[in-house]
C-alpha positions, -999 to 999 in steps of 0.1 A, spaced: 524 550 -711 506 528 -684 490 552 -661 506 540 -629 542 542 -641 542 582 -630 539 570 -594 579 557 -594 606 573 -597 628 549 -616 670 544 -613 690 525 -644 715 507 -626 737 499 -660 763 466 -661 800 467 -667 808 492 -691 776 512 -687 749 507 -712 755 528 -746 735 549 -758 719 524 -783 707 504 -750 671 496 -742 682 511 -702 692 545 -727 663 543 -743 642 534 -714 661 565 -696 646 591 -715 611 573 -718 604 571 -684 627 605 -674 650 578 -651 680 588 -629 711 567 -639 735 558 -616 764 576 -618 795 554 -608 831 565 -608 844 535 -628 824 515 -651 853 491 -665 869 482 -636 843 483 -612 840 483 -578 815 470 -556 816 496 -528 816 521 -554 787 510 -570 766 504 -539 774 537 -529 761 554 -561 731 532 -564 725 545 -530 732 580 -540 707 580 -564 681 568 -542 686 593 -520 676 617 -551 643 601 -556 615 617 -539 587 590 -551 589 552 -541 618 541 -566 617 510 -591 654 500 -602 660 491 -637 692 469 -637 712 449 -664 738 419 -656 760 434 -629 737 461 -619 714 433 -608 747 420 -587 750 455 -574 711 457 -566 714 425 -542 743 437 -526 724 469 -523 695 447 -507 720 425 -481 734 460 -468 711 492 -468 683 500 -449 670 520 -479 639 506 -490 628 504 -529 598 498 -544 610 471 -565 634 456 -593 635 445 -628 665 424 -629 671 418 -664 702 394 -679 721 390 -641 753 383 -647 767 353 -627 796 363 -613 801 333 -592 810 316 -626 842 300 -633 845 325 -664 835 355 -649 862 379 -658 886 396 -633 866 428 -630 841 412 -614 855 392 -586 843 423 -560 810 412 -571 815 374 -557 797 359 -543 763 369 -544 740 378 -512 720 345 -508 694 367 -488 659 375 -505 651 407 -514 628 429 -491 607 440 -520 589 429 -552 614 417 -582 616 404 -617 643 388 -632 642 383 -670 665 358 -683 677 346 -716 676 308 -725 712 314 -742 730 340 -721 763 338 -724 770 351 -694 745 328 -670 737 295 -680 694 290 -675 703 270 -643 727 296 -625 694 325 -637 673 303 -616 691 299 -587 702 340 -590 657 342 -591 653 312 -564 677 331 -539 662 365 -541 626 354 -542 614 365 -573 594 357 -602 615 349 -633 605 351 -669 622 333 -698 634 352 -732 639 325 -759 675 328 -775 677 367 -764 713 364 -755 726 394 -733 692 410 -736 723 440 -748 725 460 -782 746 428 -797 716 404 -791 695 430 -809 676 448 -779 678 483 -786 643 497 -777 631 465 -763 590 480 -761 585 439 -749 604 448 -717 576 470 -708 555 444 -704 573 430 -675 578 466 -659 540 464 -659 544 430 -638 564 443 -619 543 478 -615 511 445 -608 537 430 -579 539 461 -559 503 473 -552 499 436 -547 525 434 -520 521 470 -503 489 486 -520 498 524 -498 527 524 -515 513 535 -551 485 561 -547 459 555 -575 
């Protein structure tokens, strides 16, 4: 485990339907002894609900705290961003859903639209050349609007258990990056 991971406290801010236990975000929860957010309804879900865990669980942390979101989480997180004082340390934004898109089901109209501010903080946003769920150029505007660096998986889909990321050890790579961003940004924040 990279050394300066232990100075985070980390929050899995799951998509719609949570993320199973199969998930890389499970798998990532027990490997890095995360908090998950804990929201009252995952299927039909609701924005202030899910601001309000997120925040919830922040207020839990008692390190500087790196959230670990997948496609709506990373709605939730900008939302989180345009509305709360709370500082984090940073995000890994991985898959956003687009939930500006013509298809974007029902459930996630409380979602739309998106914050167009940048984030206060240091972020990643992994995206997948063939998401179903946000074509490459909506991912780049999603990255463009919040100011942060975006990385390209090649035909990784949903980055999800059906696309065939279960413990997804790659993604740790970009936590690193992300780990790389922070100290760059605000070096008092992680104590070496």
């Amino acid at each position: 485990m990279h050394a300066d991971f232990a100075a985070f406290d980390y929050i899995i801010q799951p998509g719609w339907n949570n993320s199973l236990p199969e998930h890389w975000q499970s798998h990532w929860q027990q490997l890095l002894g995360a908090r998950r957010v804990g929201n009252h309804e995952w299927h039909a879900p609701q924005l202030a609900d899910w601001l309000q865990g997120l925040d919830a669980a922040l207020g839990a942390a008692s390190k500087p705290v790196i959230v670990i979101a997948h496609s709506l989480g990373c709605a939730t997180v900008a939302h989180y961003a345009a509305r709360h004082g709370r500082q984090l340390a940073g995000a890994l934004l991985v898959a956003p859903a687009d939930v500006e898109r013509a298809s974007a089901p029902a459930q996630l109209q409380p979602f739309a639209p998106l914050p167009d501010a940048a984030l206060p903080f240091p972020s990643l946003v992994v995206a997948s050349d063939n998401d179903p769920f946000s074509l490459p150029l909506r991912s780049v505007r999603m990255a463009t609007r919040w100011h942060s660096r975006l990385y390209w998986l090649r035909d990784a889909g949903h980055i999800n258990v059906a696309s065939g990321h279960r413990q997804w050890e790659q993604g740790l790579v970009y936590l690193r990056e992300l780990i790389a961003l922070i100290h760059a940004a605000n070096p008092q924040t992680v104590s070496a």
